[in-house]
PyMOL Python script that loads the backbone (N, CA, C, O; Angstrom):
from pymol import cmd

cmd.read_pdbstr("""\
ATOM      1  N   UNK A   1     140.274  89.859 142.032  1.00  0.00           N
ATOM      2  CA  UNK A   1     139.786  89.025 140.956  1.00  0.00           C
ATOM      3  C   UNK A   1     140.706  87.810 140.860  1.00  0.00           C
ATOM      4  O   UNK A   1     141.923  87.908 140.700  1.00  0.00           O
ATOM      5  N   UNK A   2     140.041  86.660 140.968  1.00  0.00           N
ATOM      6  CA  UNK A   2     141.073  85.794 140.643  1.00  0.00           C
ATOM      7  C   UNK A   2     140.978  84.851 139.291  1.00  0.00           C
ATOM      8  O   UNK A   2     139.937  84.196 139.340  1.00  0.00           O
ATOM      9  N   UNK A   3     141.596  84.635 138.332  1.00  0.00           N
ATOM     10  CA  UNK A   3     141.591  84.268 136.915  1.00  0.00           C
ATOM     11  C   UNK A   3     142.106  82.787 137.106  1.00  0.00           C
ATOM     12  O   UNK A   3     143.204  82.292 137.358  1.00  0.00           O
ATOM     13  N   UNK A   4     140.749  82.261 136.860  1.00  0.00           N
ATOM     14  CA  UNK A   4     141.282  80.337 136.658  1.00  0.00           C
ATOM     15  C   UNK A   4     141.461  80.164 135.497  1.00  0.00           C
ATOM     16  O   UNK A   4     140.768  80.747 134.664  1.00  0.00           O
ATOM     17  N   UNK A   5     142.546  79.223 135.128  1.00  0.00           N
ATOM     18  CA  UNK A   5     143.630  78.807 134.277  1.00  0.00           C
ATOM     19  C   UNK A   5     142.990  77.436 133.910  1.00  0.00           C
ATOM     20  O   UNK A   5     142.712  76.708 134.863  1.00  0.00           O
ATOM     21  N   UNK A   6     142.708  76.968 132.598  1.00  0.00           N
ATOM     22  CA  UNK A   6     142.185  75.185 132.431  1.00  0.00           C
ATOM     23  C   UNK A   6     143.218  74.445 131.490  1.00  0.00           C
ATOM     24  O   UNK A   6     142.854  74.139 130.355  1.00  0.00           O
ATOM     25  N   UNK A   7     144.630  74.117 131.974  1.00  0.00           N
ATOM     26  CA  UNK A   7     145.260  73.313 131.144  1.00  0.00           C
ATOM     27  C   UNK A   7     145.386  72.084 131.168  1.00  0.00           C
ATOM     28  O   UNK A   7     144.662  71.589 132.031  1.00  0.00           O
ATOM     29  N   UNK A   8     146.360  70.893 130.255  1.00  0.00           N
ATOM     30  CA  UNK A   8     146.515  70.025 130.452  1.00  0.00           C
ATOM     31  C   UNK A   8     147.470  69.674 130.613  1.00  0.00           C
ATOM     32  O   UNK A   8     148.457  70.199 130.098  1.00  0.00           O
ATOM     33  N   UNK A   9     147.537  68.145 131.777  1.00  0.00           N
ATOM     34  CA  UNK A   9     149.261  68.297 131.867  1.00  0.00           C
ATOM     35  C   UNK A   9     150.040  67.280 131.318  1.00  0.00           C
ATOM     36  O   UNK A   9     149.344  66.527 130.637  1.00  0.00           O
ATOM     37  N   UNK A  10     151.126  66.993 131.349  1.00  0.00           N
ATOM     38  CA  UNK A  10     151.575  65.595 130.834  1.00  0.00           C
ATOM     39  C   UNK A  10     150.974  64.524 130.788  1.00  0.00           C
ATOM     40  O   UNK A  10     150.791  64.159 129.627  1.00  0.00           O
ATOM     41  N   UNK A  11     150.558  63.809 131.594  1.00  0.00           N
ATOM     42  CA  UNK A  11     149.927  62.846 132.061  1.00  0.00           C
ATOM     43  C   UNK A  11     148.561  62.631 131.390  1.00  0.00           C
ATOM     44  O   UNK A  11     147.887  61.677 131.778  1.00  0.00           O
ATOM     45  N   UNK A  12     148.125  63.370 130.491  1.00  0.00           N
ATOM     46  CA  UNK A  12     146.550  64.025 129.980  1.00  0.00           C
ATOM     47  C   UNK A  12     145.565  64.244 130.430  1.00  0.00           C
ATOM     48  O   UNK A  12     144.541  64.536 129.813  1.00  0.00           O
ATOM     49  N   UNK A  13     145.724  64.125 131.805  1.00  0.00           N
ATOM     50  CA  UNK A  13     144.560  65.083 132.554  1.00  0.00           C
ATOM     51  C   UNK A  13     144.642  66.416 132.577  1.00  0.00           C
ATOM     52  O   UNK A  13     145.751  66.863 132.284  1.00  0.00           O
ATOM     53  N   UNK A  14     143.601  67.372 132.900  1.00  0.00           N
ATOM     54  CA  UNK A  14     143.350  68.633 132.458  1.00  0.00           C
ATOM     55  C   UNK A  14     143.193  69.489 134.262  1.00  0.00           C
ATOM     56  O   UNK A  14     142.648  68.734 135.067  1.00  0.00           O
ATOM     57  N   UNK A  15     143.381  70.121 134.529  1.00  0.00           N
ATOM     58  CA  UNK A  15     143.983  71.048 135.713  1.00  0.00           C
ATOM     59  C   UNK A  15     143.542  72.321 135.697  1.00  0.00           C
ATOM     60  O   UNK A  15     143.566  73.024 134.687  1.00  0.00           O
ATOM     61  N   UNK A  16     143.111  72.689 136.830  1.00  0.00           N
ATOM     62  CA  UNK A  16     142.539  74.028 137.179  1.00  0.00           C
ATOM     63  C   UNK A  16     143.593  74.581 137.657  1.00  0.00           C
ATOM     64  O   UNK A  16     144.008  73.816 138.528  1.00  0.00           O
ATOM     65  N   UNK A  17     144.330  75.572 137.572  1.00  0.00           N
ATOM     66  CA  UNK A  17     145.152  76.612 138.594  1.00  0.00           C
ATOM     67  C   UNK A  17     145.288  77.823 138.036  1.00  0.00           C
ATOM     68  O   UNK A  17     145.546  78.279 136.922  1.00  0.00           O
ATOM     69  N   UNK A  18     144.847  78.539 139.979  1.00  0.00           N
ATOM     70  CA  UNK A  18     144.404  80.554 139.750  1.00  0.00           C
ATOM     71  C   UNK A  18     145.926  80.529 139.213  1.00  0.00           C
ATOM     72  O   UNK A  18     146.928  79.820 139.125  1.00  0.00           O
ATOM     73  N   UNK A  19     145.310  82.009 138.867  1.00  0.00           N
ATOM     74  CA  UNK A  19     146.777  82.864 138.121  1.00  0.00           C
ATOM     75  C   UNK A  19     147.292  83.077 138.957  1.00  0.00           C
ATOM     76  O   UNK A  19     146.688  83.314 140.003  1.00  0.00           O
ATOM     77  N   UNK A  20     148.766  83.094 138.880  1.00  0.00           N
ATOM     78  CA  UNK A  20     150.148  83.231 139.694  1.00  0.00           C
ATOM     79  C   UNK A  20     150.618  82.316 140.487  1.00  0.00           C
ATOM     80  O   UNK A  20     151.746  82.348 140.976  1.00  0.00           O
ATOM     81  N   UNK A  21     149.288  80.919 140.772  1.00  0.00           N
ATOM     82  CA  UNK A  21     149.536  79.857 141.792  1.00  0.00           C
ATOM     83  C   UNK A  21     150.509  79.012 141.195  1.00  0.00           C
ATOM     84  O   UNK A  21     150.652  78.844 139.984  1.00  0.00           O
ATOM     85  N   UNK A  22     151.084  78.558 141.988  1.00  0.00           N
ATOM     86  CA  UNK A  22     152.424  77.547 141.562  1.00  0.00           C
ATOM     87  C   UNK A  22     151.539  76.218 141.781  1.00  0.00           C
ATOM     88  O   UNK A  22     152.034  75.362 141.047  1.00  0.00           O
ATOM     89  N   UNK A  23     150.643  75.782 142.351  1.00  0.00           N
ATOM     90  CA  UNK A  23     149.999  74.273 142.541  1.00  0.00           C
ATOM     91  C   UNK A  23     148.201  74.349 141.756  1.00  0.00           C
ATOM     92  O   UNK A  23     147.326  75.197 141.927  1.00  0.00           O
ATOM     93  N   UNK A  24     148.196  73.011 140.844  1.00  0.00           N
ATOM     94  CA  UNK A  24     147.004  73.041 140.654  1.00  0.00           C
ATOM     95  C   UNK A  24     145.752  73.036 141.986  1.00  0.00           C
ATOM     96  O   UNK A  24     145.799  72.406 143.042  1.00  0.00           O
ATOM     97  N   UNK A  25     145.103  73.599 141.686  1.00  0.00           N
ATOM     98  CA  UNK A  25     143.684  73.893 142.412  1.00  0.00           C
ATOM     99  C   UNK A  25     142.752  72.481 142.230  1.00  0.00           C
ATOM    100  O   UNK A  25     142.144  72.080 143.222  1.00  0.00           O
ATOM    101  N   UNK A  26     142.675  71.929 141.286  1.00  0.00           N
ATOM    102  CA  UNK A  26     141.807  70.755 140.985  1.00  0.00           C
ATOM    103  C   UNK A  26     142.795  70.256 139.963  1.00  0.00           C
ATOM    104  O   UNK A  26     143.791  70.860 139.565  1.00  0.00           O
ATOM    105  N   UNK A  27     142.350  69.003 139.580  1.00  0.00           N
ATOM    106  CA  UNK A  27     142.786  68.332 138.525  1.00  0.00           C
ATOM    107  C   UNK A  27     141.581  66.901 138.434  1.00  0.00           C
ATOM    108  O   UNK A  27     141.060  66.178 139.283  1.00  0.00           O
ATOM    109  N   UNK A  28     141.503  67.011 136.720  1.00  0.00           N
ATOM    110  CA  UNK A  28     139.983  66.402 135.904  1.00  0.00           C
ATOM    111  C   UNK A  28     140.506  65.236 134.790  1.00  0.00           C
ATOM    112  O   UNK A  28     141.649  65.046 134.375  1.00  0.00           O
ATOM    113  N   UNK A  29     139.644  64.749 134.563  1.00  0.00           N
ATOM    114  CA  UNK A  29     139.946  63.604 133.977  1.00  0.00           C
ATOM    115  C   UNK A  29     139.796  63.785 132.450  1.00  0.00           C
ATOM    116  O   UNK A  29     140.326  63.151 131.537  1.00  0.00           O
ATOM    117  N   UNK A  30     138.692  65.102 132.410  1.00  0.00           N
ATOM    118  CA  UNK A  30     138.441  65.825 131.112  1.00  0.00           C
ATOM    119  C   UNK A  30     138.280  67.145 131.283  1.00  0.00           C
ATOM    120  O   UNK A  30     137.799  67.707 132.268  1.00  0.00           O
ATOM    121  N   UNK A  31     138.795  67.740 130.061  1.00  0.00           N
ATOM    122  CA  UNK A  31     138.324  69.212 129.508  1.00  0.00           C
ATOM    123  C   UNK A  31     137.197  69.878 130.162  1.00  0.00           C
ATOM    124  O   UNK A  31     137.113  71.056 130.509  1.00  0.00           O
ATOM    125  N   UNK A  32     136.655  69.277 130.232  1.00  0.00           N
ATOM    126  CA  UNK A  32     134.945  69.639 130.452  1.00  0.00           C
ATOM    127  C   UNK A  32     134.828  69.746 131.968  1.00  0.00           C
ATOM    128  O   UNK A  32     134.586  70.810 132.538  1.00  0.00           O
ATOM    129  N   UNK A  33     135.008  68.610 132.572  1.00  0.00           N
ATOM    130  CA  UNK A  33     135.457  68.865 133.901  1.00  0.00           C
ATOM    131  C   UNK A  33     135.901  69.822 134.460  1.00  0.00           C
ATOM    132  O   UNK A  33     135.522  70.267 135.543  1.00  0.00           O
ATOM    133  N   UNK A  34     136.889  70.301 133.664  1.00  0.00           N
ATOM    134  CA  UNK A  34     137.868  71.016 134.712  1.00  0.00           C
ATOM    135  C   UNK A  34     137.262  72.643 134.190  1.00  0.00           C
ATOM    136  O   UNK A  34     137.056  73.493 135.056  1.00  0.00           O
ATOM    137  N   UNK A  35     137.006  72.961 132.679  1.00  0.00           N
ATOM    138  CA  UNK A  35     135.931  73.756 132.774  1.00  0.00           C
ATOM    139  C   UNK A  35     134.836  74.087 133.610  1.00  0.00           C
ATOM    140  O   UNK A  35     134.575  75.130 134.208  1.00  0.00           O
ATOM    141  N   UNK A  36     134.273  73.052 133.543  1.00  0.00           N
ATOM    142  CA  UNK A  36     133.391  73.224 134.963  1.00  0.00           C
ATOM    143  C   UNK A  36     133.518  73.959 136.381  1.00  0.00           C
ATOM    144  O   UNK A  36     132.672  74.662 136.934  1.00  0.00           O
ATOM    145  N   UNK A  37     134.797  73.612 136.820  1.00  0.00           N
ATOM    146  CA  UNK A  37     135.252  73.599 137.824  1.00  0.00           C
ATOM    147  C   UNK A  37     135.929  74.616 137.619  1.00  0.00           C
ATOM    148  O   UNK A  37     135.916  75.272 138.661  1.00  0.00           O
ATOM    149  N   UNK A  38     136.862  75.406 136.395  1.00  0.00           N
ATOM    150  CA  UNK A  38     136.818  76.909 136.967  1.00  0.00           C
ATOM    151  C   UNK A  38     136.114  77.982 136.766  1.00  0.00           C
ATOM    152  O   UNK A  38     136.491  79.119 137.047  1.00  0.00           O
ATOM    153  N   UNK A  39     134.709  77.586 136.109  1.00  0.00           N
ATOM    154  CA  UNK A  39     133.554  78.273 135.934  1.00  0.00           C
ATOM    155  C   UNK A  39     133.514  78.571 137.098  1.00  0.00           C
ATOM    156  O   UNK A  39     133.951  79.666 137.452  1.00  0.00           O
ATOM    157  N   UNK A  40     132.924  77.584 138.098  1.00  0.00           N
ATOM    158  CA  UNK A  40     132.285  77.334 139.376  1.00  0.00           C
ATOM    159  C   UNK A  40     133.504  78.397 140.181  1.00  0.00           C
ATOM    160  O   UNK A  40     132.989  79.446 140.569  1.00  0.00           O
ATOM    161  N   UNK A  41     134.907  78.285 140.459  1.00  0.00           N
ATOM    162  CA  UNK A  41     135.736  79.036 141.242  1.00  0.00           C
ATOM    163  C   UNK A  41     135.023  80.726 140.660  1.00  0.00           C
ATOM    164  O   UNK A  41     134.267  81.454 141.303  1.00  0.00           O
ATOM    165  N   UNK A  42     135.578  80.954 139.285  1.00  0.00           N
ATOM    166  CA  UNK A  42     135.953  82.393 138.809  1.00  0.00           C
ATOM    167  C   UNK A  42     133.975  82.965 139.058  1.00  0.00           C
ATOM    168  O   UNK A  42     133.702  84.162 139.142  1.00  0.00           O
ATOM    169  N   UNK A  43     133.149  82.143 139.114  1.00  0.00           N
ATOM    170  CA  UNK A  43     131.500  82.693 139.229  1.00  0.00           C
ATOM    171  C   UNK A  43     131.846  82.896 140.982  1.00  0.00           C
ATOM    172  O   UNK A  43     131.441  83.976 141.412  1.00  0.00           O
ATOM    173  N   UNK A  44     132.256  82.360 141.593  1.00  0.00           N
ATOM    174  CA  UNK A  44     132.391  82.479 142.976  1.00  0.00           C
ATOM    175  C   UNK A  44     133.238  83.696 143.360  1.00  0.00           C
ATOM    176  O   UNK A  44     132.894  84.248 144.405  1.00  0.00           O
ATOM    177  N   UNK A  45     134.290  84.217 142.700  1.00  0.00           N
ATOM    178  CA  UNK A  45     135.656  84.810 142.970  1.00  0.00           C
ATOM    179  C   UNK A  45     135.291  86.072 142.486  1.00  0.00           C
ATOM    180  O   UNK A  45     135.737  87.092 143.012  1.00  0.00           O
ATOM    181  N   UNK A  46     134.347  86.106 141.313  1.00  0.00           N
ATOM    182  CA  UNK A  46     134.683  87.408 140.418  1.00  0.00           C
ATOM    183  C   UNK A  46     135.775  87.357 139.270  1.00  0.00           C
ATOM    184  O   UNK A  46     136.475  88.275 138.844  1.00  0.00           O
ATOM    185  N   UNK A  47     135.739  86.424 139.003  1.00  0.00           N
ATOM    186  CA  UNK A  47     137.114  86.534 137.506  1.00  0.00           C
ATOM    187  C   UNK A  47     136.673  85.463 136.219  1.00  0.00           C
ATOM    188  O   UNK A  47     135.521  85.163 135.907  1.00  0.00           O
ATOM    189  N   UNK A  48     137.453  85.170 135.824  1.00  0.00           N
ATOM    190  CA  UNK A  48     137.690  84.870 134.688  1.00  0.00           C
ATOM    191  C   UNK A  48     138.198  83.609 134.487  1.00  0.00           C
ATOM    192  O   UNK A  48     139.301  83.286 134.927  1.00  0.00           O
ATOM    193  N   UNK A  49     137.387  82.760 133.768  1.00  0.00           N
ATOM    194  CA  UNK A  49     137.654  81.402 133.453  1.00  0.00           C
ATOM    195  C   UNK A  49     138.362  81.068 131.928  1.00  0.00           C
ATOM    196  O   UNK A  49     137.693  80.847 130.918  1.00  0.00           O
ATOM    197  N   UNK A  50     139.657  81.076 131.970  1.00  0.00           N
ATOM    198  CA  UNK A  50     140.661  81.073 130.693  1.00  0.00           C
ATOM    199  C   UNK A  50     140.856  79.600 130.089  1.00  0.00           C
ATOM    200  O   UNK A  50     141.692  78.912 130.674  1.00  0.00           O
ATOM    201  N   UNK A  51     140.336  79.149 129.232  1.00  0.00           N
ATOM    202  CA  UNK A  51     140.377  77.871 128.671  1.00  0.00           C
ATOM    203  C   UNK A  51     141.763  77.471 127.421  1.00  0.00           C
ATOM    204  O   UNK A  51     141.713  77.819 126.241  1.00  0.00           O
ATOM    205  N   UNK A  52     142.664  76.856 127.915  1.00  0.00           N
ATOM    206  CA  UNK A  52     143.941  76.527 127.067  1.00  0.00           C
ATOM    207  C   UNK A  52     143.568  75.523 126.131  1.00  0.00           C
ATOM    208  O   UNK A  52     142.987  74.530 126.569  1.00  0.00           O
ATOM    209  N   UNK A  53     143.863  75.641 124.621  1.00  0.00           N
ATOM    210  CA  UNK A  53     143.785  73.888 123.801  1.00  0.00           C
ATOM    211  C   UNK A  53     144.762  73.099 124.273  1.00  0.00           C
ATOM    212  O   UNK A  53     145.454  73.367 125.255  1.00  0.00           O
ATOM    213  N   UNK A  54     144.870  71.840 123.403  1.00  0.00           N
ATOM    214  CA  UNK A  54     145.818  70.722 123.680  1.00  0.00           C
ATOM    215  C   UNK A  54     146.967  71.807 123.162  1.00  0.00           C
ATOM    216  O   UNK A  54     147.751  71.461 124.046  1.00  0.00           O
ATOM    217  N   UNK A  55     147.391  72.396 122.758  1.00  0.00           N
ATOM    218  CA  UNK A  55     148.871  73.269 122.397  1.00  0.00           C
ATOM    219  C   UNK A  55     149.324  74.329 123.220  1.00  0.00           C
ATOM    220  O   UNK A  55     150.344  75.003 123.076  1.00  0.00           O
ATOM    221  N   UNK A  56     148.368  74.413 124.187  1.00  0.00           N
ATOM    222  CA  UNK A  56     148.359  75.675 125.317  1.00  0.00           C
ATOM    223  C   UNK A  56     148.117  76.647 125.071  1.00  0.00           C
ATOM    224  O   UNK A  56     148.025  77.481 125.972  1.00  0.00           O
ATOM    225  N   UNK A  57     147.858  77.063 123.483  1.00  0.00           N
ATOM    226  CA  UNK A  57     147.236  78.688 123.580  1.00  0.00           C
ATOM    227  C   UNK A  57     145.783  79.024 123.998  1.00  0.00           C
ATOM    228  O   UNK A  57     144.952  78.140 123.792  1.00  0.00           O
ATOM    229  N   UNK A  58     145.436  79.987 124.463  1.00  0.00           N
ATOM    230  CA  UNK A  58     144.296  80.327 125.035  1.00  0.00           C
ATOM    231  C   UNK A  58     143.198  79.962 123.558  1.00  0.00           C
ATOM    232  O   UNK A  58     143.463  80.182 122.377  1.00  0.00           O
ATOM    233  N   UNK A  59     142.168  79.460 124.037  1.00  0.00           N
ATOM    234  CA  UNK A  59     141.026  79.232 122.824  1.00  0.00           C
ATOM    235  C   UNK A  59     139.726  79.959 123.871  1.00  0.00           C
ATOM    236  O   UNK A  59     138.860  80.242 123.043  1.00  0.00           O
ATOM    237  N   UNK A  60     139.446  80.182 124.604  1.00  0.00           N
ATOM    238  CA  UNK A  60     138.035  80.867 125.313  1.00  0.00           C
ATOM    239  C   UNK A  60     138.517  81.410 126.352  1.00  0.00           C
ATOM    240  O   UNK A  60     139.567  81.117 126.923  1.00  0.00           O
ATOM    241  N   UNK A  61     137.553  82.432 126.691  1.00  0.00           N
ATOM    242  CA  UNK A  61     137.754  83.363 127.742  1.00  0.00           C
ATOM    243  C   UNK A  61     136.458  83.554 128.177  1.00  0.00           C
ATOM    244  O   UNK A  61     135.745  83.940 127.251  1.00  0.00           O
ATOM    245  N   UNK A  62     135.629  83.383 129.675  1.00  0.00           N
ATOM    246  CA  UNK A  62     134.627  84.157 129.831  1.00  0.00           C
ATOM    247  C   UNK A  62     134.656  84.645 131.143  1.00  0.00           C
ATOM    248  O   UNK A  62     134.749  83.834 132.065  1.00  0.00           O
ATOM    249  N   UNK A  63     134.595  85.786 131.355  1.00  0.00           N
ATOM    250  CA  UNK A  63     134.118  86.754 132.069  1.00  0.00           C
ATOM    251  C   UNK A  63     132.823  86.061 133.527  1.00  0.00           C
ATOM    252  O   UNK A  63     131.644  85.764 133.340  1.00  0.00           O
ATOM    253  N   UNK A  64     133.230  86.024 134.227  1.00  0.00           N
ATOM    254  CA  UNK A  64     132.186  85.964 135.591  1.00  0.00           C
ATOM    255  C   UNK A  64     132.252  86.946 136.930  1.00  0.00           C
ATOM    256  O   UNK A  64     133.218  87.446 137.507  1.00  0.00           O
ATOM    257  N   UNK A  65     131.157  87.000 137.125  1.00  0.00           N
ATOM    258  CA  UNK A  65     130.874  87.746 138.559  1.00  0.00           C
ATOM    259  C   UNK A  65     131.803  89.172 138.693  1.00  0.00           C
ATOM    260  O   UNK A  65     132.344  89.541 139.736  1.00  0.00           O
ATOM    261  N   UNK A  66     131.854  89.878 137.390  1.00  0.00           N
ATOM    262  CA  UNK A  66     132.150  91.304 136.999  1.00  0.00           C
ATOM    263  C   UNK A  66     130.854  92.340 137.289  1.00  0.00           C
ATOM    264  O   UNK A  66     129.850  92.011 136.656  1.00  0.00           O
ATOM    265  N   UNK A  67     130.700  93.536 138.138  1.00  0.00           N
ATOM    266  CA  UNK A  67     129.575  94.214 138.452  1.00  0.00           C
ATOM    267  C   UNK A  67     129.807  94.715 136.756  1.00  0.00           C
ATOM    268  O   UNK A  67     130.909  94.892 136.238  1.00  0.00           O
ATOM    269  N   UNK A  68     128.446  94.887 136.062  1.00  0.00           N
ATOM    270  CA  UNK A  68     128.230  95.392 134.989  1.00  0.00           C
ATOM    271  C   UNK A  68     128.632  97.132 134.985  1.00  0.00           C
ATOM    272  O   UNK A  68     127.930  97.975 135.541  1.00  0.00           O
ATOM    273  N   UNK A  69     129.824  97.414 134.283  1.00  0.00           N
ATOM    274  CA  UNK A  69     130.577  99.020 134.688  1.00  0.00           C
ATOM    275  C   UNK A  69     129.498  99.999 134.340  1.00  0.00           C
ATOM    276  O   UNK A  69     129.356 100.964 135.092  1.00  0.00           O
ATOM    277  N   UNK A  70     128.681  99.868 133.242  1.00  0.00           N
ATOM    278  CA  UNK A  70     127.500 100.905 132.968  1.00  0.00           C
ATOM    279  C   UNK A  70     126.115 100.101 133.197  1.00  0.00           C
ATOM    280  O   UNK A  70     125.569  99.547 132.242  1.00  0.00           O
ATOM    281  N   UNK A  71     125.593 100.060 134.438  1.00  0.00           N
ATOM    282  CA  UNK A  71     124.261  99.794 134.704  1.00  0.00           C
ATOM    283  C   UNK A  71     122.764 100.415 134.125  1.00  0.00           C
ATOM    284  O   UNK A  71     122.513 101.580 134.433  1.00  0.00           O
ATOM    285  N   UNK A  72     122.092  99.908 133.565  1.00  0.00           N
ATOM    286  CA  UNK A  72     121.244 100.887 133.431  1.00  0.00           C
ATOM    287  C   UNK A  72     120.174 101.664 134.503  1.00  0.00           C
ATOM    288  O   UNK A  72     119.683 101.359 135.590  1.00  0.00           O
ATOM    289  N   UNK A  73     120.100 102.663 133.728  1.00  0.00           N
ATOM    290  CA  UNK A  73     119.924 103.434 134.526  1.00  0.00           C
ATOM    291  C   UNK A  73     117.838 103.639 135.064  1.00  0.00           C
ATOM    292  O   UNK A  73     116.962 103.668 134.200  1.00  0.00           O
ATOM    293  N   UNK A  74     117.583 103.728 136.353  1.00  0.00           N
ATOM    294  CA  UNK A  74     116.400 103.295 136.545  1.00  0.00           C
ATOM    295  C   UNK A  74     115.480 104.823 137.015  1.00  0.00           C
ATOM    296  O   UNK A  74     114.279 104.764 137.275  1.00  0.00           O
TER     297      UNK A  74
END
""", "prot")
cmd.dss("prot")
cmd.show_as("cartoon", "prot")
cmd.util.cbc("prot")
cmd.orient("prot")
């Protein structure tokens, strides 16, 4: 699973980087952007797209490309 990270950096552009990576993955000109863009990774990967505010604490979390653990049953 790999968990994309959406912060911002000094400079005020906003930055994609997986968890544990030491180098951004992308970097956006906006929020939204770079949302985008780790939607698009973590829907591809199987993980989780973690959205930071301007203060860095986590404000959204969503869940992608997780097999549903209780399927229903057919």
């Amino acid at each position: 699973m790999a968990n994309q990270h959406v912060v911002q950096r000094p400079d005020g552009t906003w930055a994609v980087r997986g968890e544990g990576n030491e180098r951004d993955t992308s970097r956006h000109d906006t929020q939204k952007e770079a949302i985008d863009g780790a939607k698009e990774i973590a829907e591809n990967q199987g993980g989780d797209a973690i959205v930071h505010g301007r203060d860095g604490k986590i404000r959204e979390r969503n869940t992608y490309g997780k097999p549903d653990p209780y399927p229903p049953k057919g």
